[in-house]
N, C-alpha and C positions, 0 to 999 in steps of 0.2 A: 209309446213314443220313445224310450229308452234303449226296447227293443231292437226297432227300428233304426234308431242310431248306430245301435250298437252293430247288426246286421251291416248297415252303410262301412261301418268303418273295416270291418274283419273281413267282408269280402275279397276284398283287394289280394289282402294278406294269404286268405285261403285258395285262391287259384294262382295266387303265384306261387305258392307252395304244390301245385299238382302240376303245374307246370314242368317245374323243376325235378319233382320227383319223377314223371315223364320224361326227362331229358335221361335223367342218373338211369332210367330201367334201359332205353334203349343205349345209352353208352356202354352199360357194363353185361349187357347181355351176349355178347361176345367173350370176353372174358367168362361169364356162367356157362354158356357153350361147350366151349373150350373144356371147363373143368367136367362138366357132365359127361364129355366124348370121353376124356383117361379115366371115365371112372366104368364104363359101362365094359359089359364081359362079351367075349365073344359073339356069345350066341345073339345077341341084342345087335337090329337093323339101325344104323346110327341114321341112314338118309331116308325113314319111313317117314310116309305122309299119313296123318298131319304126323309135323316134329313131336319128339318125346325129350321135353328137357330133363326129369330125374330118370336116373338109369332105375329100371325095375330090378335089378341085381348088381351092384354097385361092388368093386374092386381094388383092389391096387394090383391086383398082374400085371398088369401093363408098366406101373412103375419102375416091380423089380422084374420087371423081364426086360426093361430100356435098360436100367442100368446094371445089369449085368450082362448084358451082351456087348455094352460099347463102354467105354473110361469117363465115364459123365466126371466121375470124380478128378479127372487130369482135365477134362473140360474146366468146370468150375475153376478149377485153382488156376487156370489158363487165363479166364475170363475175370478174374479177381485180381489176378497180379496185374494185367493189362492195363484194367480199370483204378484200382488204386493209382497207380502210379500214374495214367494218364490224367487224374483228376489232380495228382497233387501238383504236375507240372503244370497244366494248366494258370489251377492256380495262383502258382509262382512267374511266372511267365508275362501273363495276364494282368497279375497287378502291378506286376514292375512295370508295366507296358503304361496301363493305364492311368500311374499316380503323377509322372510328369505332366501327360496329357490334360491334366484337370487339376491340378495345384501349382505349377511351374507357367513360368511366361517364356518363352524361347522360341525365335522367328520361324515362320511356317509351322506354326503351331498345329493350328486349326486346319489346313491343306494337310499335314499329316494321317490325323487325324480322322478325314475326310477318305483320305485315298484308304485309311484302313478297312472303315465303313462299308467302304464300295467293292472291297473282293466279298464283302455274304452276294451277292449279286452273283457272283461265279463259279455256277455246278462243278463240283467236283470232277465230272466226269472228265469236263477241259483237262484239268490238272493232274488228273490218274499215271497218265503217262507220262509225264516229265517227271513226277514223285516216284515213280517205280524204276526209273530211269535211275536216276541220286540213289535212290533208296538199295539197289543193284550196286552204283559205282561207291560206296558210305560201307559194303561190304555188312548191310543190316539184312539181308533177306533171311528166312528163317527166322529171325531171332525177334525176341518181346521186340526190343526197343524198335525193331521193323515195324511192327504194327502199330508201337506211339507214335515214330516219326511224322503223320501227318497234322497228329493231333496235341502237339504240342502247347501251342496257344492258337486260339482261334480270336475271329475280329469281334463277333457275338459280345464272348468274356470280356475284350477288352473296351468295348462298348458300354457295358451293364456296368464294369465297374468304375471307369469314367464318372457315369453319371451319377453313381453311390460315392462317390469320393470326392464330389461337386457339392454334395450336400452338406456336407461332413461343415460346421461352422468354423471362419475363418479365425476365430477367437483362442478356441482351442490350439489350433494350428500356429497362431502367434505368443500363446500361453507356451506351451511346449519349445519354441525355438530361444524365447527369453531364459528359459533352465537351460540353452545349451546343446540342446537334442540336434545331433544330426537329422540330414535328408534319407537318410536310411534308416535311424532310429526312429526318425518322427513315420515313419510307413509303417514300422514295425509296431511298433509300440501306442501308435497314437489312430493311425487311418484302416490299418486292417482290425482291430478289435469295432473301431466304428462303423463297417460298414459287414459285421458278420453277416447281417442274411442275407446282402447281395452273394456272399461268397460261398451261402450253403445254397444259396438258387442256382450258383453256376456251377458247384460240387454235383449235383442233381443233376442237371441237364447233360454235363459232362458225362456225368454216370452211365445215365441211362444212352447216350449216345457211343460210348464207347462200348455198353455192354451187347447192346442190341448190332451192331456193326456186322455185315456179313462181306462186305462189298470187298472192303481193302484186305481183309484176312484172307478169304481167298484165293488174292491175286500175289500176295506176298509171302504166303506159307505153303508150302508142298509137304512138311513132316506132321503126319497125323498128331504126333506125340506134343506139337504145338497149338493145336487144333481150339480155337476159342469154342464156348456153346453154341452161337449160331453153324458153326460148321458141324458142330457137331448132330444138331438136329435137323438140317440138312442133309445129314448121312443116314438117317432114320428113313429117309423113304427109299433108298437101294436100299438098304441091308436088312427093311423087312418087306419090300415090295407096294409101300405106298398103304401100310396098312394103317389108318387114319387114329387110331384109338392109341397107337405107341407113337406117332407124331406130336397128337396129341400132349403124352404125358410127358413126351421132352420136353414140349413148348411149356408148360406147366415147370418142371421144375426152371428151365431158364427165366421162365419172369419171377417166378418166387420171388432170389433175391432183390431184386430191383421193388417188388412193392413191400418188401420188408424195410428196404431204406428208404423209401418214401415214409412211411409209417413211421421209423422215428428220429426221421428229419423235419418232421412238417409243423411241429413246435417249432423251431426253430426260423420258420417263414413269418416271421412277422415285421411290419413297420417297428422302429426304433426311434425314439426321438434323443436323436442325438444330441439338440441345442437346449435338453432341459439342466443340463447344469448351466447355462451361460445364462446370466442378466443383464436385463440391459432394452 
């Protein structure tokens, strides 16, 4: 009978775990792919049937023969400085935008707020050319800050952190103004340490959306020497004729860094209870 019970209750638990572990094989079996393709050597048929996911002679040719025939290294630092910087304005940008929005009372508030909302609603591609247009007449072409110009603050960021900055309790917030704290200092000091992993979830998303970006870099950049990563392995199939194993190993090192920051950022994704100092 114990048995029995015991079986009733672990079931549950045990297909929803095969379930899931089911989902994780077929999500990240693209990514395995990918890594098997830069590792497998010439001689080796990459589109034989059936598939061969471990290369039977496994390599890194392909890595250093990507990066030494092209400036992976001027990529990277391309792709880093972009990205750093586009994440920190955001950031800043972002929460200045957002903290009125959800702690300030001031007419048309919420109509504001609404209209910001309502541009995720509008594909970039509408906007391409009136930005490229500025971004020409602003005398930014070629240069970084050309490539952040679109992505300065976006409506996303200033949505997510709206509503982390809504939670934030109003007690502290009237704690903080009774010592004196400015409206800049109480942001400072009081509402962005509260609402940190909204701001490493939109650091992340940021990230990964500025690093991966092919679209605006190539319309805005013509000097190779500026060349983000996605351009750059996008030049991987002229410059070895589409040969699928050094595509491969570009795409490989371009996501590197992004799941290295996911990995030791994702501590830092957690709920927060911010109203546990408050009584009451």
């Amino acid at each position: 009978m114990t048995n029995f019970r015991w079986q009733n209750t672990k079931m549950p638990t045990v297909m929803m775990y095969c379930l899931l572990g089911a989902i994780a094989i077929v999500t990240l079996f693209p990514l395995l792919w990918l890594i098997s393709t830069a590792l497998k050597s010439p001689t080796e048929n990459i589109f034989q049937s059936p598939p061969q996911l471990l290369p039977s002679q496994p390599t890194v040719e392909n890595f250093s023969k990507v990066w030494q025939s092209l400036p992976f290294g001027q990529y990277i630092y391309n792709s880093t400085l972009v990205a750093v910087l586009t994440v920190g304005l955001n950031l800043l940008f972002c929460s200045l935008a957002a903290y009125p929005l959800a702690r300030l009372s001031f007419p048309l508030r919420n109509g504001i707020f609404i209209a910001i909302v309502s541009t995720i609603m509008i594909p970039f591609q509408i906007v391409m050319i009136p930005l490229y247009i500025l971004t020409v007449q602003l005398g930014l072409r070629n240069t970084y800050l050309g490539i952040i110009f679109p992505s300065l603050a976006s409506a996303f960021g200033i949505f997510l952190l709206r509503q982390a900055f809504m939670g934030v309790p109003k007690e502290i917030e009237e704690a903080a103004r009774m010592d004196g704290s400015s409206e800049l200092g109480l942001w400072w000091h009081i509402m962005l340490p509260a609402v940190k992993p909204a701001l490493v979830t939109l650091a992340i998303f940021v990230f990964i959306g500025s690093w991966s970006d092919f679209l605006w870099p190539l319309i805005v950049i013509q000097d190779e020497s500026l060349y983000t990563l996605p351009l750059g392995v996008a030049k991987l199939a002229g410059t070895f004729s589409l040969d699928w194993r050094l595509v491969a190993a570009g795409s490989v090192i371009a996501i590197a860094p992004v799941l290295l920051l996911f990995l030791i950022l994702q501590r830092y994704i957690v709920a927060t209870d911010t109203g546990s100092g408050v009584k009451g």
